[in-house]
C-alpha positions as CSV (number, residue, x, y, z in Angstrom):
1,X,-123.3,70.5,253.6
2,X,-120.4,70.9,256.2
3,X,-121.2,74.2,256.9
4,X,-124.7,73.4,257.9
5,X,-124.1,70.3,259.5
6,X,-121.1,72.6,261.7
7,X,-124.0,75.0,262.2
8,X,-126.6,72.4,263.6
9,X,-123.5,70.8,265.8
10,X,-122.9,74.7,267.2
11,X,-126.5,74.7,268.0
12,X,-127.0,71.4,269.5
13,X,-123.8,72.2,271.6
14,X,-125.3,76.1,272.6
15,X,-128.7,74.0,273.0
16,X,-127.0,71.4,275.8
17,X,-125.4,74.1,277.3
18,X,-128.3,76.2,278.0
19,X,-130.4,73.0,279.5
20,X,-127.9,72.7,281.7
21,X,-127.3,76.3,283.3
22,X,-131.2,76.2,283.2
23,X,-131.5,72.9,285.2
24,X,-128.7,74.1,287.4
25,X,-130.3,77.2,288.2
26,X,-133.8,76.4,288.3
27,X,-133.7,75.1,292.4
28,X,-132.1,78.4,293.2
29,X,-134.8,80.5,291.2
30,X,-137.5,78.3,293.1
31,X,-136.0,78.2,296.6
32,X,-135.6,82.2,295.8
33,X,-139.2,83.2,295.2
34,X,-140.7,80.3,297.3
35,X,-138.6,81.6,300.3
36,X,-139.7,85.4,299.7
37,X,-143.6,84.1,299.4
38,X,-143.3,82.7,302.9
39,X,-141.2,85.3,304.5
40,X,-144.1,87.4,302.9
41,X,-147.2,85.5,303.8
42,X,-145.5,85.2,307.2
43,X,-145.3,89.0,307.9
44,X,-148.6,89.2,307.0
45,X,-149.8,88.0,309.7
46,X,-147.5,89.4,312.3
47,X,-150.3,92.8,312.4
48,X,-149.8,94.6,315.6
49,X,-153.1,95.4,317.5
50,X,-152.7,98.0,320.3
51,X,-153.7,97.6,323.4
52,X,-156.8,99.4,323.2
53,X,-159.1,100.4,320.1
54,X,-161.2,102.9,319.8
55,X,-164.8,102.8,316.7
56,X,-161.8,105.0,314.2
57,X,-158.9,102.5,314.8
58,X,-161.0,98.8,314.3
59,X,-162.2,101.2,310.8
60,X,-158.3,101.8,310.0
61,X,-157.6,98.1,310.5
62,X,-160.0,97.2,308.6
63,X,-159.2,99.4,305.7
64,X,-155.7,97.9,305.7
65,X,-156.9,94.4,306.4
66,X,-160.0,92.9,305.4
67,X,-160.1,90.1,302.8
68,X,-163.4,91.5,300.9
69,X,-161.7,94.9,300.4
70,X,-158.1,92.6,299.4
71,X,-160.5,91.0,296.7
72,X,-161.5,94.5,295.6
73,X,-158.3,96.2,295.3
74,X,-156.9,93.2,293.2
75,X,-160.3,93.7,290.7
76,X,-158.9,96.9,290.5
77,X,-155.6,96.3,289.8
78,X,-156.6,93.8,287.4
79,X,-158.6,96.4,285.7
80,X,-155.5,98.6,285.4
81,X,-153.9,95.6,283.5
82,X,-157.0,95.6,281.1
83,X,-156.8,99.1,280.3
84,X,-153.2,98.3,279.6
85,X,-154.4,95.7,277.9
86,X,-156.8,97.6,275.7
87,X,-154.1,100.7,275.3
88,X,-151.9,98.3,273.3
89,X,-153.8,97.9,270.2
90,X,-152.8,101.8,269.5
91,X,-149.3,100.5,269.1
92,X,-147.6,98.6,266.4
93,X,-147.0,95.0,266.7
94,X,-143.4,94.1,266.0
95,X,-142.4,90.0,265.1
96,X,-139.1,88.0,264.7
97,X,-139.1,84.8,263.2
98,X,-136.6,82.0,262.1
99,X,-138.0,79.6,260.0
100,X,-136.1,76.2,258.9
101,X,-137.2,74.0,256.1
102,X,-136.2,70.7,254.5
103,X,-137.9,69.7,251.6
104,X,-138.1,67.8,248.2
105,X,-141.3,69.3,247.4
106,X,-141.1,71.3,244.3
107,X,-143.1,74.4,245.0
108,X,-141.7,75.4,247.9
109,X,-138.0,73.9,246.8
110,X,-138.1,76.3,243.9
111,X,-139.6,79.1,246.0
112,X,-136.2,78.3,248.2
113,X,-134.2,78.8,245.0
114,X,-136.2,82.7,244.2
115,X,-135.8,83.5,248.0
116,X,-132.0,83.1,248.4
117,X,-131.1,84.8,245.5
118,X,-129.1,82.1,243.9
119,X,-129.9,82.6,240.7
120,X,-126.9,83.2,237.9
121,X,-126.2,83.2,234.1
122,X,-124.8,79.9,234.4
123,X,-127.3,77.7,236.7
124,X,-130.4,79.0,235.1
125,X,-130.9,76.4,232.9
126,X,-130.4,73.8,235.5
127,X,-132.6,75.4,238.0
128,X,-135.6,75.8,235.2
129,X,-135.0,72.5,233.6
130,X,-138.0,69.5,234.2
131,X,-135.1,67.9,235.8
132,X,-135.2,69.8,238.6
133,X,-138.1,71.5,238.6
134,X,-139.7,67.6,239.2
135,X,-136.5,65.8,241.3
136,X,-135.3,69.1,243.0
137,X,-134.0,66.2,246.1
138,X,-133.4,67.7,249.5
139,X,-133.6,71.3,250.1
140,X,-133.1,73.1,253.1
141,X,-133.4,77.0,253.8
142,X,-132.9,79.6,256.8
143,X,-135.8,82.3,256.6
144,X,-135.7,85.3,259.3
145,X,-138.3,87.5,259.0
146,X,-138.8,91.1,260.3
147,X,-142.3,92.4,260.4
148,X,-144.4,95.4,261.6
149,X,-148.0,95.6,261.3
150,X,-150.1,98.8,262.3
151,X,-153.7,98.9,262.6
152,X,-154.5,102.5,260.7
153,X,-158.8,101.6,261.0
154,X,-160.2,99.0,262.9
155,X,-163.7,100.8,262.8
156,X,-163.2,102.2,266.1
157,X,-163.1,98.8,267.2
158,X,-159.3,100.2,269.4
159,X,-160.4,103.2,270.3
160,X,-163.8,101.7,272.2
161,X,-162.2,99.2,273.2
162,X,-159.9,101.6,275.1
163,X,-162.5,103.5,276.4
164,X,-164.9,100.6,277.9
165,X,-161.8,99.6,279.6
166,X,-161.3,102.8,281.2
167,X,-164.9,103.0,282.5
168,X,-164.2,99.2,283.5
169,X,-161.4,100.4,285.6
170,X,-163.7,103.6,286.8
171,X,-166.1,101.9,287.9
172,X,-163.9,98.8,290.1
173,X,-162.9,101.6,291.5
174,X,-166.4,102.4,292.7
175,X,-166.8,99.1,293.2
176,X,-163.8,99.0,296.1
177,X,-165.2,102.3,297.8
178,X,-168.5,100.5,298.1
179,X,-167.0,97.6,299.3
180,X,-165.3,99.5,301.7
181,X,-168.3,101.7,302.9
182,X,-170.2,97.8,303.5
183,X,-167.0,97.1,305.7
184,X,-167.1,99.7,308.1
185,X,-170.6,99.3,308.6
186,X,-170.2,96.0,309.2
187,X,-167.2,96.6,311.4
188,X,-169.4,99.4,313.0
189,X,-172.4,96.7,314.2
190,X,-169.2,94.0,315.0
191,X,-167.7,97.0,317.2
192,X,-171.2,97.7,319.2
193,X,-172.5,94.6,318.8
194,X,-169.0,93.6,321.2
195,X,-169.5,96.8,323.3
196,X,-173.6,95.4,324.0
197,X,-172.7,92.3,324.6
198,X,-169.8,93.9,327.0
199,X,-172.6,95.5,328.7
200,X,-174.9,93.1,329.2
201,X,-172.2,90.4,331.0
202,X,-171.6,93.5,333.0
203,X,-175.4,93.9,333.9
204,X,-175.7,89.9,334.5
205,X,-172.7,90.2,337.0
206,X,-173.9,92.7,339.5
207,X,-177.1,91.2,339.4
208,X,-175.5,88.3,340.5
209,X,-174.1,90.1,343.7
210,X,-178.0,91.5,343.7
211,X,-179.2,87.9,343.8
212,X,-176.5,86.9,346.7
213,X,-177.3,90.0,348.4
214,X,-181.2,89.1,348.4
215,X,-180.4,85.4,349.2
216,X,-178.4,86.6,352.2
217,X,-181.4,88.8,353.0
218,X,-184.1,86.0,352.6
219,X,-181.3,83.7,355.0
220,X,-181.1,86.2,357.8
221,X,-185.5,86.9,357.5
222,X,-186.0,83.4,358.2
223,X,-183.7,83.3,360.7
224,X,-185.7,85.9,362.7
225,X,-188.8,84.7,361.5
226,X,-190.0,87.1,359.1
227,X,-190.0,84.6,356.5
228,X,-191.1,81.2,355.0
229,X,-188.4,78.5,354.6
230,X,-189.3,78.8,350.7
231,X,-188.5,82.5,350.1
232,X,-184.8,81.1,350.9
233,X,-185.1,78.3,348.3
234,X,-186.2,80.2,345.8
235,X,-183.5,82.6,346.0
236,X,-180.9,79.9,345.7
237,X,-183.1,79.1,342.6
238,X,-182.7,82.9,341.4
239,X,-178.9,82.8,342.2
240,X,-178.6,79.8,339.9
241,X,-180.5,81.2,337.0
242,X,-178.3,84.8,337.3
243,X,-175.2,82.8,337.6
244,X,-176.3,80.5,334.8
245,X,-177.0,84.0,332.5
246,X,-173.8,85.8,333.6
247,X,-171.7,82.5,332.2
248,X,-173.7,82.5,329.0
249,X,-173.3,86.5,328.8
250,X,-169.6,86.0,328.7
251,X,-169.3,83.3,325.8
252,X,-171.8,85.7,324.0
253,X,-169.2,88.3,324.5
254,X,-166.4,86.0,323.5
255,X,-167.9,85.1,320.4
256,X,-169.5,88.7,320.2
257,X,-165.0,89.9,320.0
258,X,-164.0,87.1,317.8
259,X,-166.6,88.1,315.0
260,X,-165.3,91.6,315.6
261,X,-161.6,90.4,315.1
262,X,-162.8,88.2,311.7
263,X,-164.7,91.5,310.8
264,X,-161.9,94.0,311.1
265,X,-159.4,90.9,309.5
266,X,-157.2,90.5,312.2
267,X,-156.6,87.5,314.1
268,X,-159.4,86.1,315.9
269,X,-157.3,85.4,319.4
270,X,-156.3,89.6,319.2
271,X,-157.0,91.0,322.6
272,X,-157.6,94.8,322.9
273,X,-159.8,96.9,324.9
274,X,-162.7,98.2,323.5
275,X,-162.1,102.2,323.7
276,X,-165.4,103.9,322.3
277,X,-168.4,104.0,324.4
278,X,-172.3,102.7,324.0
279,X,-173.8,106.2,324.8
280,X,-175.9,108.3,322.9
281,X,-174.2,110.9,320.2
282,X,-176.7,112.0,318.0
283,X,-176.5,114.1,315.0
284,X,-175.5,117.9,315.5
285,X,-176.6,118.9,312.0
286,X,-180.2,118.5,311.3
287,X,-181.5,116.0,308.6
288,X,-184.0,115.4,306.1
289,X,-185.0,112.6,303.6
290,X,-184.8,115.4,300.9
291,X,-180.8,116.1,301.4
292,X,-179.8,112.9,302.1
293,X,-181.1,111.7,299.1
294,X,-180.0,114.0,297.2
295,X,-176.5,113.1,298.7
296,X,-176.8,109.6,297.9
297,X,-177.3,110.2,294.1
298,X,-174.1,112.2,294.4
299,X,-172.2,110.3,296.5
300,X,-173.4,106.4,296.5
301,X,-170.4,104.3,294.5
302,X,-173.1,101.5,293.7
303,X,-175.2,104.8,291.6
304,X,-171.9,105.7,290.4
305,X,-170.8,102.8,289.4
306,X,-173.9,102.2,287.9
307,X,-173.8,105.7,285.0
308,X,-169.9,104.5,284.4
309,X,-171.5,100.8,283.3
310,X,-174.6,102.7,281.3
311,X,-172.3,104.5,279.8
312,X,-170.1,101.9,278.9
313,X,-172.9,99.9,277.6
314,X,-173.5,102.9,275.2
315,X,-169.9,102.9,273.7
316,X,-170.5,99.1,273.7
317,X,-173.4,100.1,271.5
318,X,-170.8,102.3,269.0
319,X,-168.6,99.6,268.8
320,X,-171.3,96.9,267.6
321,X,-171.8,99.5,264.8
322,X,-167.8,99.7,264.3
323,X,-167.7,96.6,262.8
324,X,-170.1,97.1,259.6
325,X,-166.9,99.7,258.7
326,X,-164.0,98.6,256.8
327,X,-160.8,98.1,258.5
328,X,-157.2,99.7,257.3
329,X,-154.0,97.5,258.4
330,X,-150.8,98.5,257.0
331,X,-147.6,96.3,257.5
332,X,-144.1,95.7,257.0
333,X,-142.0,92.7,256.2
334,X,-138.5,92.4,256.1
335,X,-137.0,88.5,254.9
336,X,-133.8,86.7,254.6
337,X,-133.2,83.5,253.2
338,X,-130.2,81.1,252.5
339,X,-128.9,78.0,253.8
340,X,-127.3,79.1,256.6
341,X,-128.9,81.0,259.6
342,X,-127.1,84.6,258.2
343,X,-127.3,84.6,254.6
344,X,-125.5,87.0,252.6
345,X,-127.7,89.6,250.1
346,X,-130.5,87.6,249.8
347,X,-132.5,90.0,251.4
348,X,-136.1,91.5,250.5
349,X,-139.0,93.0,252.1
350,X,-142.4,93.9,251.5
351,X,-144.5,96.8,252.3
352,X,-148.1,96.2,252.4
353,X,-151.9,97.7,253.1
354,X,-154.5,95.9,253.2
355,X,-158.4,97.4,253.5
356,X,-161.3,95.2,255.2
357,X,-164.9,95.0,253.7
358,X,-167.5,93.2,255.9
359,X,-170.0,92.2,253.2
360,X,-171.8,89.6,254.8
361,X,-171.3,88.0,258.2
362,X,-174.2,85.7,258.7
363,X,-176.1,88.2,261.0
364,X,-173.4,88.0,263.5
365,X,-172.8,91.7,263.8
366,X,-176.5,93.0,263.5
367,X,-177.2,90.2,266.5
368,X,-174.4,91.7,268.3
369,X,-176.1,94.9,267.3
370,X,-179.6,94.5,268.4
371,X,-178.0,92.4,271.8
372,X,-176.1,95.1,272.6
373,X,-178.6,97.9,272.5
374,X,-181.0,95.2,274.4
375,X,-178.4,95.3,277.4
376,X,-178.2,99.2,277.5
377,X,-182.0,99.1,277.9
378,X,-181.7,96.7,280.8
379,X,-179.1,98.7,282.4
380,X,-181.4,102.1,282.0
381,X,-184.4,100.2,283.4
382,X,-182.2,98.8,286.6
383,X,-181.0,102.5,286.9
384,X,-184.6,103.0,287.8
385,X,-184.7,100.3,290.3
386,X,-181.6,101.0,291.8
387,X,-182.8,104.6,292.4
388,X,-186.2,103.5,293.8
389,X,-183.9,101.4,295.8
390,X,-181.7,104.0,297.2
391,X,-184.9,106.3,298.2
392,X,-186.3,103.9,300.1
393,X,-182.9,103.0,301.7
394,X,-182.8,106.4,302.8
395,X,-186.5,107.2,303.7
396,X,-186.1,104.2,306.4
397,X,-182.6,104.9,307.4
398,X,-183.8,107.9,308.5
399,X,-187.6,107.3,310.1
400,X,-185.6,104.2,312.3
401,X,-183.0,106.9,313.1
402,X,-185.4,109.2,314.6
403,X,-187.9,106.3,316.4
404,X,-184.5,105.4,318.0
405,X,-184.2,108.7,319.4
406,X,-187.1,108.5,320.8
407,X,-187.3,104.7,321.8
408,X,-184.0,105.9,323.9
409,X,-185.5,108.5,326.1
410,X,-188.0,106.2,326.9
411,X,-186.2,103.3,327.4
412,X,-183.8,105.6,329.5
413,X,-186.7,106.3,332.0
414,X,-188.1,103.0,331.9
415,X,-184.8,102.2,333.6
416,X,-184.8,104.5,335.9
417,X,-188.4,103.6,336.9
418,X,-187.4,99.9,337.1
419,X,-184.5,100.6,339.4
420,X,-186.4,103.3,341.7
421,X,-189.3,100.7,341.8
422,X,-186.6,97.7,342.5
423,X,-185.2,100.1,345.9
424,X,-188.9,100.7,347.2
425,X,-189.3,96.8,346.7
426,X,-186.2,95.8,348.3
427,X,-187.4,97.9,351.6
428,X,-190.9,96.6,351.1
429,X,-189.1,93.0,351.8
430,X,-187.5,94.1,354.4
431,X,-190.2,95.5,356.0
432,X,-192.0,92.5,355.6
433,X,-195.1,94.0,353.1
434,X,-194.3,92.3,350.2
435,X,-192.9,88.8,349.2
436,X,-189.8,87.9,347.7
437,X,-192.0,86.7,344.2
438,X,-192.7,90.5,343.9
439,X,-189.4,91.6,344.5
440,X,-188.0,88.5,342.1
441,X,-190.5,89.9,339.5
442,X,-189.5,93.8,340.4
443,X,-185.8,92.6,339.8
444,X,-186.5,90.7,336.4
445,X,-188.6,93.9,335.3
446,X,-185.6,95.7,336.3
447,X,-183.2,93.8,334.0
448,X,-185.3,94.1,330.8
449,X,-185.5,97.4,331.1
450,X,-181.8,97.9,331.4
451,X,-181.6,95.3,328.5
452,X,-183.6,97.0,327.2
453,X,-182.1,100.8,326.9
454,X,-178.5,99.0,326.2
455,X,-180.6,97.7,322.8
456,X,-181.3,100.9,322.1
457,X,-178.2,102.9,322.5
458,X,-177.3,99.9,319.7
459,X,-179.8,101.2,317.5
460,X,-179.2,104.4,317.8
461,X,-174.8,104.3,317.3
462,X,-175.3,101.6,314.5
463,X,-178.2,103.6,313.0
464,X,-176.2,106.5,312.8
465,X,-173.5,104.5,310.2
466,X,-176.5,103.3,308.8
467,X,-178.1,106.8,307.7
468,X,-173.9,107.3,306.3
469,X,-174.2,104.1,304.4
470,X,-177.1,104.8,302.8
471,X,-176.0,108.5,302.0
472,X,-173.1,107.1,300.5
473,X,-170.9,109.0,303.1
474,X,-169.3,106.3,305.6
């Protein structure tokens, strides 16, 4: 009874001791790792932006910065951990435990007596008299036990496991590359969406200098004569409304770069220069609906994706059948018992296998059965859908690509016409054949049209991503 009360006062001592190297410690730990996580969240958002960007560099930021793609690349990862996860049950599992026990209770007092191996000629009698057997008083006993169990059959139950997890982890990945095709289209319309806006505040700025110009022409005609009093009013009038346009063109624009900024995942004050051009680049390789769907079924992740979760559906459907097989676990167990912590030959172990029969599981398993292959039909009647889907996607992508083309030639001569018929206006005034309402409306016909070709050289740049998006190819 020394010796174990020695042993509890060594552990009680060992016990304190470790409390207080962990309490000391603990703030140091925490200031550590709390002190890295700032520096680190800090740096994060020190992301230099050069001083101009070009379509290929806002699609390189955005690669390396977006939140949605973040989200996706930590899926991933996390599906890494799962195959992991999954890869483990090949593996033995491997247990330490020390068990203590204090007890008058005559069972497991007795059992205490068998397990340390105390047994001799001379205390036999004591040990198996009623005497003991139904007083044994206070008993205590140190187990430590070894074991090692290995799953030999589990009814495939392992081996599907591991595999859905793989095709888990597959199709994530699929899963980020879509994400990351929506992204740079997004970023695309963002990035020409800024570049139209651009535009226009440009457009609504010189014809503000038009509108001076014609209210300094309208001045100077009523000054000589040629004019009424109200031609001059109402170009103040059309001053006002071009200055009152220009102002709102340049929030629009401001707003038009910080969606761009939020897009890309930079900060939303980042000033840059927009590099790439709103012009008209159409394709040099021809196209048809034929090949590009064809290309989308090859190349779309959200298709790909799609077989990897069919197929995993299917193992799913082997591994509901897995578990009407019997399962094969084999372990090992290695004890030692005695009433102190390291007790001396009272050792044993047992070796052990067990096999599994499921008999009867109140219609769990067939449920799980019938539900599973219920889900894999699901999934092959959304494959349909998703394939009618991506067809049309394309067929549309495609005719709106090619009515772009053509809206842009004819919105680019529209504005020519508008600006040829605004000159032979403005002389008209001049001359005094024509009225400023006409050359007011001339000038208003002119700025649609030019509004109206800048649309379409939207169209046509973001229609372009469009057609790759759809293709599976951005």
């Amino acid at each position: 009874m020394n010796y174990s009360r020695n042993k509890n006062d060594k552990m009680l001592n060992v016990f304190t001791l470790s409390s207080f190297i962990i309490a000391f410690a603990l703030p140091f730990v925490f200031f550590t790792f709390t002190g890295a996580s700032r520096v680190k969240t800090a740096s994060a958002y020190r992301r230099p932006v050069p001083a101009s960007m070009s379509i290929k560099q806002a699609f390189a930021y955005a690669l390396k910065y977006n939140k949605i793609i973040k989200l996706e690349e930590i899926k991933l990862n996390s599906a890494g951990y799962s195959v992991d996860e999954a890869a483990s049950g090949f593996f033995p599992k491997v247990d330490f435990n020390e068990i203590y026990m204090n007890t008058d209770n005559p069972l497991y007092a007795f059992g205490n007596v068998l397990n340390q191996k105390i047994l001799t000629d001379q205390n036999v009698q004591s040990y198996f008299s009623p005497n003991f057997l139904n007083n044994p008083g206070m008993t205590h006993n140190y187990e430590s036990e070894f074991s090692v169990k290995q799953p030999i059959f589990m009814g495939g139950k392992i081996y599907f496991g591991y595999e859905r997890a793989v095709l888990h982890k597959k199709a994530a990945g699929k899963n980020l590359s879509e994400a990351k095709q929506k992204v740079l289209y997004n970023v695309a319309k963002s990035y020409y969406g800024a570049m139209l806006a651009r535009q226009y505040a440009r457009l609504m700025k010189s014809m503000v200098k038009t509108a001076a110009a014609y209210k300094t022409l309208s001045e100077n005609l009523f000054k000589a004569g040629q004019v009424v009093s109200s031609d001059v009013l109402r170009a103040k009038v059309e001053l006002a409304s071009m200055k009152e346009k220009l102002s709102s063109a340049k929030k629009n624009y401001k707003l038009a770069r910080y969606f761009l900024n939020i897009t890309i995942g930079i900060p939303i004050s980042s000033k840059y220069v927009l590099k790439s051009k709103l012009k008209k680049s159409p394709y040099k390789k021809p196209l048809s609906i034929d090949g590009l769907q064809k290309t989308a079924f090859q190349k779309r992740p959200d298709y790909q994706a799609l077989l990897l979760n069919e197929k995993n559906m299917g193992i799913g459907i082997n591994e509901a059948e897995g578990k009407f097989l019997p399962k094969i676990v084999a372990g090992y167990d290695y004890f030692g018992n005695g009433p102190a912590i390291h007790p001396d030959g009272s050792y044993g172990y047992a070796l052990t296998v067990m096999l599994r029969f499921n008999i009867f599981s109140g219609l769990y398993d067939y449920n799980n059965l019938q539900k599973s292959k219920s889900n894999y039909n699901s999934m092959m009647e959304y494959k349909g859908l998703l394939r009618n889907k991506i067809e049309m996607q394309v067929r549309k992508a495609y005719l709106q690509y090619k009515t772009d083309l053509l809206n842009e030639n004819v919105a680019r001569l529209a504005a020519l016409n508008a600006k040829q018929t605004l000159k032979i206006t403005v002389n008209r005034y001049k001359a005094g054949m024509t009225a400023l309402i006409n050359l007011d409306r001339t000038l208003d016909e002119y700025k649609k049209a030019k509004v109206g070709y800048l649309n379409t050289l939207y169209k046509l740049n973001t229609g372009k991503f469009f057609i790759k998006l759809v293709a599976g190819t951005l």
